[in-house]
N, C-alpha and C positions, 0 to 999 in steps of 0.2 A: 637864404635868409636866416639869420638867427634872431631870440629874443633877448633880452638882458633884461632884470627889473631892478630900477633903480635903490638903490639900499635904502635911502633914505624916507623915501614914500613907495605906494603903490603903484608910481607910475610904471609903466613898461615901451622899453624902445625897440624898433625893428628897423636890423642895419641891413640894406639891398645893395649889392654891388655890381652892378654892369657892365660890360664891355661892346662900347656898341660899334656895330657894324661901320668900319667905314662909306664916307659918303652919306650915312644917314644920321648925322647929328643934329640936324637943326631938326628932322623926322622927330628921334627921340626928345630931342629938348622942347618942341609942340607938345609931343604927348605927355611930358611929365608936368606942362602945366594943365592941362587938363585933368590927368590924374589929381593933381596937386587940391585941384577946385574939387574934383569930385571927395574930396576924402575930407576936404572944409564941411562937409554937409553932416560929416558923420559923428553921434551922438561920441563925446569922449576923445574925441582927437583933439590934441595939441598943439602941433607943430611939426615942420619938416625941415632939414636942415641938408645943402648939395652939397658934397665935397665934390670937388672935379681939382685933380691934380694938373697941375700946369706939363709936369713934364711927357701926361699922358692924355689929353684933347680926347680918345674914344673913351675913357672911362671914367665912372660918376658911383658916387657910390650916396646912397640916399636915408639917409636916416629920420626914421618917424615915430615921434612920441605921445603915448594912449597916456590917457588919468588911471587904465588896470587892465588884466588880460583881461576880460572879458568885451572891452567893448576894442579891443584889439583883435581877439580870438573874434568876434563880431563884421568886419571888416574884411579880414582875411577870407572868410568863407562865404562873403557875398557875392550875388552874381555878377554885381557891378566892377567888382574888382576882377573878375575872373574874366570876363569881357575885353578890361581894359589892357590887365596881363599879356592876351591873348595878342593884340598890337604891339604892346612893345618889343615881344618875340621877333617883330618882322624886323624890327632895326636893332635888337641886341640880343646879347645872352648872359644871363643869369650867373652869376660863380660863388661858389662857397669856400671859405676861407679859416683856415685853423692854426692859434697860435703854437707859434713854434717852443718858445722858452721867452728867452729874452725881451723880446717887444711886447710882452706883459710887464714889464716893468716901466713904461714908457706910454701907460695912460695916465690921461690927464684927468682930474676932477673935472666933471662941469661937460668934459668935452668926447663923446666918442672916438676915439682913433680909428679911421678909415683905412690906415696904409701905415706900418712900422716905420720910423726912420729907416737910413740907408744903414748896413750893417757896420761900417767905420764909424759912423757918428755913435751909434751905441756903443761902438767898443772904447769911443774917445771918453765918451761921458763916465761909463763904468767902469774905466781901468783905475781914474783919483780917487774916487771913494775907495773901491775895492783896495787899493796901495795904502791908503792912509788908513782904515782897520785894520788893515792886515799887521800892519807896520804898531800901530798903537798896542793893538791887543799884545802881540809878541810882546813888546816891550815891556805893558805892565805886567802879564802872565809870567815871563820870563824866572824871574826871582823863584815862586813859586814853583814851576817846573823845573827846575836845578837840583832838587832837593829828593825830586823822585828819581828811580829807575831809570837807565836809559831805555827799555823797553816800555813801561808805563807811560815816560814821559813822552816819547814817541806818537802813542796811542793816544793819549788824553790831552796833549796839546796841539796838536792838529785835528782833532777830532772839536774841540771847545774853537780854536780860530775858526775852523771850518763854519760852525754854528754860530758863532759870533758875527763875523761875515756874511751869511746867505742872510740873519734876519736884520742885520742893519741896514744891509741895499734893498731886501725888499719890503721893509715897513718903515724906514725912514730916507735912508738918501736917496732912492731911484725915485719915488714919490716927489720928493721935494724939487731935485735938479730934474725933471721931465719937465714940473710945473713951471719953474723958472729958466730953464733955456728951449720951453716951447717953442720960442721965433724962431731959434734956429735949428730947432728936431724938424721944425713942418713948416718951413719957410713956402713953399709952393702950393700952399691949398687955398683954395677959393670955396670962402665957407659963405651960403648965399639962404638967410632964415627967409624962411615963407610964412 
């Protein structure tokens, strides 16, 4: 489980991802409405949101969002939850997940990402931008580095594209193109609000 607290307010989201036992899906998919009901009752809950990836039927990954940690942190550590935990254990297991590099750049506002695109789709999306900075900065910087050193210029031109590059994919174009070819970074999820 991890938390995330939304930047914009106080809310706070908790992403759960499962892999459930074969055979016992429809087990699990009873119990998570159940849980689902039980967590409607609780002072500060907002909302749940299912991803279940089509090309992966055992696995669900569950995302749930508090108005603050506290009635998060509240939730977490009740016996009701601990109980209900205690079930779904019998039809799944629990996995923790850590970003690699790349598929941070390929959240979307608004939207938790469950699962990175596939690695080709990333590298299709980020090879045009990356080619077309790359390509531009040279070209204006170019003049300018002529005039230095070949040793300086060396250094301080690939050193400036370099920094040019990494903060334009990741504060402007990777942000933008995730958001606009979403359909087809996460054509296969089945996003189901409760």
């Amino acid at each position: 489980m991890s938390k995330m607290a939304n930047a914009s307010h106080k809310e706070v989201t908790q992403v759960v991802r499962r892999n459930i036992i074969a055979g016992h899906e429809e087990d699990y998919d009873d119990w998570l409405r159940r849980f689902i009901s039980a967590l409607r009752t609780v002072p500060g809950y907002l909302s749940t949101t299912v991803i279940e990836p089509s090309e992966n039927p055992n696995l669900r990954y569950v995302v749930h969002r508090f108005t603050d940690e506290a009635s998060m942190d509240a939730w977490v550590n009740s016996e009701n939850r601990s109980k209900l935990l205690e079930e779904a254990n019998r039809y799944s297991t629990p996995h923790y997940e850590k970003a690699t590099g790349l598929e941070t750049w390929f959240a979307i506002p608004g939207l938790q990402a469950a699962a990175a695109p596939p690695k080709w789709k990333m590298a299709i999306v980020t090879f045009f931008p990356a080619y077309l900075m790359s390509f531009c900065a040279t070209l204006i910087l170019n003049p300018i580095f002529m005039s230095m050193s070949f040793v300086v210029r060396l250094i301080f031109s690939n050193l400036i594209i370099t920094l040019i590059l990494v903060t334009g994919l990741t504060y402007v174009a990777m942000p933008s193109l995730s958001m606009l070819l979403k359909g087809w970074l996460y054509p296969s999820e089945k996003r189901d609000a409760y």
